[in-house]
C-alpha positions in Angstrom: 0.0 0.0 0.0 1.1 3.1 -1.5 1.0 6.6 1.5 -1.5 8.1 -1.4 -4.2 4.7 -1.0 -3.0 5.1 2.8 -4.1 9.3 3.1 -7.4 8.8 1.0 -8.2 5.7 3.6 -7.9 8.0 6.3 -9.9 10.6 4.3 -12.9 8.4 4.2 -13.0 8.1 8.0 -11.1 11.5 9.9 -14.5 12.9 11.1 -14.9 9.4 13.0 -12.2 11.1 15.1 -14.7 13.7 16.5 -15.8 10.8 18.4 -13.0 10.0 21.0 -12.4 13.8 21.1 -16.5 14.6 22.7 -16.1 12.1 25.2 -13.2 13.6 26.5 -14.4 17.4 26.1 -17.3 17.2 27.2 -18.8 17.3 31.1 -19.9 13.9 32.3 -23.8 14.5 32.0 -23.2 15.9 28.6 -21.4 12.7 26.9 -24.3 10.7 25.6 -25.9 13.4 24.2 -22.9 15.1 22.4 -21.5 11.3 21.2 -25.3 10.9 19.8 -24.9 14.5 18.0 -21.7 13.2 16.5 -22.7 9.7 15.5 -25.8 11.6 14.1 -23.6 14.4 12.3 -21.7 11.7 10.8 -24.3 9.0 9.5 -26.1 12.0 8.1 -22.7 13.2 5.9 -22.5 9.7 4.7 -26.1 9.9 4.0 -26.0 13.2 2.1 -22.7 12.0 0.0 -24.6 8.9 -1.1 -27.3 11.0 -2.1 -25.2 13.4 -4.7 -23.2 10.7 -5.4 -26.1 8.2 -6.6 -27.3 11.2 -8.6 -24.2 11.5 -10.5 -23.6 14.6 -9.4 -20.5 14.3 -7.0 -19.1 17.4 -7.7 -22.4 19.3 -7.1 -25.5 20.4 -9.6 -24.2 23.5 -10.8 -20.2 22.4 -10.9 -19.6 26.3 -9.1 -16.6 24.5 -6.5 -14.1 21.8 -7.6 -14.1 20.3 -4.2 -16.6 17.1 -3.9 -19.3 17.0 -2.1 -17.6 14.7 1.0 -15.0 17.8 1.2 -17.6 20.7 1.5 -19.8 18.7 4.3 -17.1 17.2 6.3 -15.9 21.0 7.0 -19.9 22.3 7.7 -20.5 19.2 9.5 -16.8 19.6 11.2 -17.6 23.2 12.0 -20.6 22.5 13.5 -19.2 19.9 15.8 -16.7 22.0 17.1 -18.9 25.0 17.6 -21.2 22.1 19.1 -18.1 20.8 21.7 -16.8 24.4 22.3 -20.0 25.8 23.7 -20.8 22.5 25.9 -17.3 22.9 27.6 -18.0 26.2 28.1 -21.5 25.9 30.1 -20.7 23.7 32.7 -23.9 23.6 34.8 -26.3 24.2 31.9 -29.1 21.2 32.1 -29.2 18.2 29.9 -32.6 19.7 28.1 -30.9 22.4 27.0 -27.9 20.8 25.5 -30.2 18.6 23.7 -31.7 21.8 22.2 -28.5 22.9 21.2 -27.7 19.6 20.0 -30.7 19.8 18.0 -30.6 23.4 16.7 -26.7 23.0 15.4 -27.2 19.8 13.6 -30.5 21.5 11.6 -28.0 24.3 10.6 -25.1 22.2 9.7 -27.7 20.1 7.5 -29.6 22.8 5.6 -25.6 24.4 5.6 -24.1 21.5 3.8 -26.9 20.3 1.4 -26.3 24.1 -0.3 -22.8 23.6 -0.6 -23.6 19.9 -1.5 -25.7 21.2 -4.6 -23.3 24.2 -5.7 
């Protein structure tokens, strides 16, 4: 194995790295709630990818950024994870509801985010 096959491998699965890094950031009663936020940012990259790539449209609808479509949504959906882990360090005694609903509100941004720069 070549290191080009070896950096595209590790491509195809960096933002699975998010994972190891919440647990660790995170407060204690905020874990399974940011680890579900990640899994769910993940699956739902993957998801979106599959979508634009089943299409035939990889590279986007209109072709307006050479960067595919993994590249632009691993750095909204990256983004969004770390403005995600940044703001649950810093609010240590916020409740577990309200983490949910910031959980919630950052993933619907990162989504509508990346499936405009998905179609671009």
């Amino acid at each position: 194995m070549d290191l080009e096959q070896v950096s595209v491998n590790i491509f195809k699965v960096i933002d699975v790295l998010w994972l190891p890094l919440s647990w660790f950031v995170v407060r204690p009663y905020q874990r399974w709630i940011t680890l579900a936020f990640v899994l769910t940012c993940i699956l739902t990259l993957r998801l979106q990818v599959e979508l634009m790539d089943s299409t035939g449209f990889s590279f986007g609808f209109m072709h307006l950024m050479a960067s595919s479509s993994y590249a632009r949504g691993l750095v909204v959906y990256g983004a969004a994870i770390a403005i995600f882990l940044i703001l649950a360090y810093l609010s240590p005694k916020v409740e577990k509801i309200i983490v949910f609903g910031a959980a919630l509100s950052i993933y619907f941004a990162a989504f509508c985010t990346s499936m405009v720069l998905m179609t671009l």
